[in-house]
N, C-alpha and C positions, 0 to 999 in steps of 0.2 A: 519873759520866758514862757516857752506854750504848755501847758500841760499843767500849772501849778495848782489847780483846785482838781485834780482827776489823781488817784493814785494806781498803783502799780497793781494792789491786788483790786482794785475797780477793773481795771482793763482787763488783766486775765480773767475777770469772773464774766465779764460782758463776751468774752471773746469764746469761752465753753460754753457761752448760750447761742450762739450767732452761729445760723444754717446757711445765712448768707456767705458765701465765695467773700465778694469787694470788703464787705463788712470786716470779715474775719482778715485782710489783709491792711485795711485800716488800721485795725485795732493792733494787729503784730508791727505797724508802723511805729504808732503812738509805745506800745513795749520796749520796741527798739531805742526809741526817742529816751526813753526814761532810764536807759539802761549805759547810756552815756552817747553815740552816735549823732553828728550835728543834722540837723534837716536838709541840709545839701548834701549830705553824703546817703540820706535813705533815700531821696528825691534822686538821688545817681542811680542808686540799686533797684527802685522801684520802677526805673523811666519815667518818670513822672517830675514834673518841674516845682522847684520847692515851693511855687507861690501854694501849688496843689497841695500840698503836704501842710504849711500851715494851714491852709481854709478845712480841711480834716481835724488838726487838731482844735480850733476855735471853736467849730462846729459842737466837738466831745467836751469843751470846758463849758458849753452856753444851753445842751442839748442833753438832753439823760441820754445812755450810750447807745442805750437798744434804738434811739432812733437815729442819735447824729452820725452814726458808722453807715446807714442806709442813703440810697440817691432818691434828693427829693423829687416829687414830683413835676417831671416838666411835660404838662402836655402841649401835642402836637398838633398838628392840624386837623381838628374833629373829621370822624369818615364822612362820608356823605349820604351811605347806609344804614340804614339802622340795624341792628341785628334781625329784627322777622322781617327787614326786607333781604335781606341780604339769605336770610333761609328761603324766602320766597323765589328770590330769583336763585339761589342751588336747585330747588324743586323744577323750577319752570324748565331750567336748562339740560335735566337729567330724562324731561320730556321732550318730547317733536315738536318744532314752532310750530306746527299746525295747531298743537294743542294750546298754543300763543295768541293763534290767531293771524304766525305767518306762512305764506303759501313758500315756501321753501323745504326742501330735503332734510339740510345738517344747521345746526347751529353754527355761524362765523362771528368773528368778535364783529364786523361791521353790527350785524343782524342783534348779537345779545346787547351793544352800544345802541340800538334803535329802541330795544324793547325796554331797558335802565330808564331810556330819556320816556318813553310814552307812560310807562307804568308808574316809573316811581318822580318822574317830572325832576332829575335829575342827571347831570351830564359827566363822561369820564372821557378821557382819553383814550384809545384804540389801545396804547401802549396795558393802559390799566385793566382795561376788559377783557387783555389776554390773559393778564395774573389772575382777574378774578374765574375765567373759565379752565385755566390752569388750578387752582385751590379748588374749586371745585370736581377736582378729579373727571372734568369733561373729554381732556386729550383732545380738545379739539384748540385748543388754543394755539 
């Protein structure tokens, strides 16, 4: 049975501490759970599939709460930029390529995708260099 070393005023004191959104609905899961409701009937209410709901509770019986109620860490595909490069090229791009060092008018992603790959000796997708002159509030993307 899930939940048997966690008690009920554990949960509620976890769940007045808990700023986190997900967190705090975990944890009204596991309340729920203790309060008689089977886990295929909160896994209904929650849209959530009961495998999800027990790996929640597991999580709370193996993990002190403040952290098992949180989403671990899954990183992603490291950027490519580093952050002072990625303020470097907002800077370069809020200038005239001439100031780049290209003979060009406006910035286009072709042009800011040239200057990524010369400067910083790495490469993105067209698709990507419009996000990034997009996020950089270029409007030219």
């Amino acid at each position: 049975m899930p939940l048997e070393s966690v008690t009920l005023a554990d949960l509620r004191d976890a769940l007045a501490d808990t700023p986190d959104r997900k967190g705090a609905i975990r944890l009204m899961a596991a309340i729920i759970y203790k309060n008689g409701p089977s886990v295929p009937t909160i896994a209904a209410w929650l849209d959530r599939r009961p495998e999800t709901i027990y790996r929640w509770f597991e999580r709370m019986e193996e993990e002190p709460l403040q952290t098992a109620v949180l989403d671990r860490s899954r990183p992603g595909r490291p950027r490519k930029l580093e952050a002072h490069e990625r303020a470097a090229f907002d800077a370069a791009i809020a200038r005239s390529p001439a100031e780049s060092g290209f003979s060009a008018p406006a910035w286009t992603p072709q042009l800011a995708q040239t200057y990524i790959e010369r400067k910083f000796g790495t490469s993105y997708s067209l698709r990507h260099v419009r996000r990034l002159l997009a996020d950089a509030g270029s409007g030219r993307a």
